[in-house]
C-alpha positions, 0 to 999 in steps of 0.5 A: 492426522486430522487436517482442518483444511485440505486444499486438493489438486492445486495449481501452487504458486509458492509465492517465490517466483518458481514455476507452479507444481500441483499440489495438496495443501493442508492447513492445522492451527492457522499454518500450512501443515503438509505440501504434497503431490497428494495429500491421503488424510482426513479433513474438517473441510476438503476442497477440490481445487482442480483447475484453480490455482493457489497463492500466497495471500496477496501484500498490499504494501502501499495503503491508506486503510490505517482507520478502515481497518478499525472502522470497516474491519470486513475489509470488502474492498481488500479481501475480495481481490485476494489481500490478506494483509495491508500495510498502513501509514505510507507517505508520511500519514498515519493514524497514530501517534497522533494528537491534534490541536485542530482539524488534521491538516493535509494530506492526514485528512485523507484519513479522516476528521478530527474525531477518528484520530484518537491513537495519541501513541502507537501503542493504543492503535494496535491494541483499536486494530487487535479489537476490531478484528479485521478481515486482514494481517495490519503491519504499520508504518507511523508517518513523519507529517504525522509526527510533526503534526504533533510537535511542531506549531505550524508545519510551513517551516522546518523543525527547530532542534528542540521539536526534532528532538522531541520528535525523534523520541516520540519515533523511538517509541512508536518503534519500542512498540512495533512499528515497521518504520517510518514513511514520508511524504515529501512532497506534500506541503506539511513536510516540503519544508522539512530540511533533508538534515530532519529526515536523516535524523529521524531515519537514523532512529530507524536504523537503530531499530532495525526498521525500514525507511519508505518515501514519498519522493520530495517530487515525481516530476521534474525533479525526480532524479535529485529527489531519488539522490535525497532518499538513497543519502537519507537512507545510507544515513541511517543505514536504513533499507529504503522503499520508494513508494509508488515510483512514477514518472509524472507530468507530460515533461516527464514521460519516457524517463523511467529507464533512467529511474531504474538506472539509478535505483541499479546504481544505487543497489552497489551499495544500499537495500533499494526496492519499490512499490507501484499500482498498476495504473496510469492515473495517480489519486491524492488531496488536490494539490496546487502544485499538480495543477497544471493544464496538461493534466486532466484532473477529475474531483473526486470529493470537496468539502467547500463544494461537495456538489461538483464531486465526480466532475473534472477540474477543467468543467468546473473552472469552465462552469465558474469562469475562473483558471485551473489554480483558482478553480482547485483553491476554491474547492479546497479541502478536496481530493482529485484523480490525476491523469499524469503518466504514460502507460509505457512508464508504468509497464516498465517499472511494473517489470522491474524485479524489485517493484512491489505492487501497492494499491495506494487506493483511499477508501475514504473518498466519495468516489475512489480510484479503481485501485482501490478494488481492482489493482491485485486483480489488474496485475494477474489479468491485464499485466500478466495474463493479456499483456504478457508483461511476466509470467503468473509467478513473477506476478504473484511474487511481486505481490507476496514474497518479495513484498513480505521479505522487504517488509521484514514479515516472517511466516507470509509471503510464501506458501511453505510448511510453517508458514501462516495460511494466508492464501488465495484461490482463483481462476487464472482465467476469470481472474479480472478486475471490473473497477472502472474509474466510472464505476470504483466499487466493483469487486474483482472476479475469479477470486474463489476463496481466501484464508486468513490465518487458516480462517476461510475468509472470503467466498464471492456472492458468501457472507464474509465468514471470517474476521481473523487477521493479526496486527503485525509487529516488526520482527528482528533478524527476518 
């Protein structure tokens, strides 16, 4: 047999959380042919892969990237750290189904201006994402901020029964059309008024569905133990798995608490589907919001449109610079986008290690000035956390990253390097392998990364023209 591809001398993570064997692998027709010791076959493209080690193509469950798939299909930032598929339309802000009377309101903003949310139903946004041709597989989530925006008159309040039901509706047919869920943002001001009764009804749809529930905690403060409560209620409700996204324990007051989170996500687990994703960082990166202004937290502006010169300084200087307090100095910059400096270091490592913590990038390719998560997160697991940390071994790195994210997204055929499986897959150096985004310099490309296939294409080779735009648009699967 003819092999289009034939990886040879492998060090193989299977991307389930079992130690690596050498391997050959051989690629026909976008999916994974043969996995053998050796593999003695002819093949359009041999690789020696000696001393490389090969992954599952990286998940990346927590983005932002609903209109950079369609407007930067290369997807750089991505697919140079090894992701080979994103999951948009997290924390209740999508691209579609989405209509506007105005300027998006906050945090749909963080996507874009009024002129790119042109996908009224999710219909027409998958079929934008299949002609753009990304680099990367897009599984989508349509937001419920999203959905109020397009019912609702102003979104300070909660929903009458008229507007939830037109909202309901409009979510069923977001789902007929291949949604992979619902997410929510409830700590944002656009939902914060959303009563939990308008979630669980939404949320039931969902269960009808088959479709899985993800939420942006109504807070990751203080009162984050309740707010857990809230999504395992809403979620047993609707008879829904629940993934709470980019689980934290933020603010000073907070610190030291993730045990008691994994606590209650253990004693919720007796009962319901739970998971969660987190980026491996101690700084968080959203719209400058009000209620995280607070003067034990350092805040770094990374863009305003009120005043688009003091981007790249910290809230702090600029309040010193214009002589006002921290709550007036973040309203006058406002719309504006900031980096907050609110965890501690040993929270995050402890729910990084976590079985059921997914890893998401959460970056936002829109700011000026992004997150290093943005370029560097899938790389920072494998060097800093797995590598030099010791916090797990490489499988359980990679797992974390791919089979277990594929499997609580309900994405069939990814995941896993198996025969049938699609070829998504990652080449790198388990050495080298480095993230080098800094929050000085965001822009930087991971190192150590030495190929990546999407779908079979070979995709991405560092210091290469990107050769490959083959990613799919990915839509809900039943009975996964």
């Amino acid at each position: 047999m003819l092999y289009q591809t034939l990886i040879k001398n492998a060090l193989v993570f299977d991307g389930t959380g079992a130690p690596p064997r050498q391997a050959d692998v051989a690629i026909v027709d976008g999916t994974i042919a043969a996995i053998e010791a050796s593999l003695e076959a002819d093949a359009q493209n041999t690789i020696d892969a000696q001393g490389l080690c090969l992954a599952p193509g990286f998940i990346d469950v927590h983005t932002h990237d609903d209109l950079n798939v369609v407007h930067n299909p290369h997807m750089l930032e991505k697919i140079s750290q090894g992701v080979t598929t994103v999951i948009v339309g997290n924390c209740g802000i999508s691209a579609s189904p989405v209509t506007l009377a105005g300027d998006p309101p906050d945090p749909l903003n963080l996507l874009g201006d009024r002129a790119q949310f042109t996908f009224p139903r999710f219909a027409d946004y998958a079929a934008k994402v299949r002609s753009a041709k990304p680099s990367v597989n897009v599984g989508a989530l349509v937001g419920h901020t999203a959905i109020r925006n397009n019912h609702m008159d102003r979104l300070d309040r909660a929903a009458s029964q008229t507007e939830l039901a037109a909202m309901v509706d409009q979510l069923r047919g977001a789902l007929k059309d291949g949604a992979l869920g619902m997410s929510s943002g409830l700590a944002y001001a656009s939902a914060r008024q959303s009563t939990t009764e308008e979630v669980i009804a939404m949320v039931k749809a969902l269960g009808s569905a088959d479709a899985i529930y993800t939420t942006h905690l109504r807070t990751e403060f203080d009162g984050i133990l309740e707010a857990m409560g809230e999504a395992f209620y809403t979620a047993r409700s609707g008879k829904v798995p629940l993934i709470i996204s980019h689980l934290k324990c933020a603010g000073k007051g907070n610190w030291g608490r993730s045990g008691e989170l994994l606590e209650q996500i253990e004693h919720a687990i007796e009962t319901q589907q739970v998971a969660c994703d987190c980026y491996p960082y101690a700084a968080s990166s959203s719209t400058l919001d009000l209620a995280q202004v607070t003067e034990d937290t350092d805040i770094f502006i990374t863009w305003s449109d009120a005043h688009p010169d003091k981007t790249g300084n910290t809230l702090r200087d600029i309040a010193d610079q214009w002589q006002l307090s921290l709550l007036d100095t973040a309203r006058k910059l406002q719309p504006a986008g900031a980096v907050y400096y609110c965890m501690d270091e040993n929270d995050v490592e402890n729910i990084l290690q976590y079985p059921r913590t997914m890893i998401g990038s959460d970056g936002l390719p829109n700011d000026p000035h992004p997150h290093p998560r943005l370029w560097g997160a899938f790389a920072r697991v494998l060097s800093h956390y797995s590598r030099d940390r010791k916090l797990f071994d490489m499988a359980t790195a990679i797992h974390k990253m791919t089979g277990l994210s594929a499997r609580e997204f309900r994405l069939a055929g990814r995941g896993e390097i198996r025969c049938g499986n699609h070829a998504d897959l990652v080449l790198f150096d388990a050495e080298k392998i480095k993230d080098k985004a800094t929050f000085a310099e965001p822009k930087l490309a991971a190192e150590g990364i030495e190929k990546v296939w999407v779908n079979g294409v070979l995709s991405y080779q560092p210091g290469q023209p990107q050769t490959g735009r083959s990613g799919e648009f990915l839509l809900r699967q039943h009975n996964y």
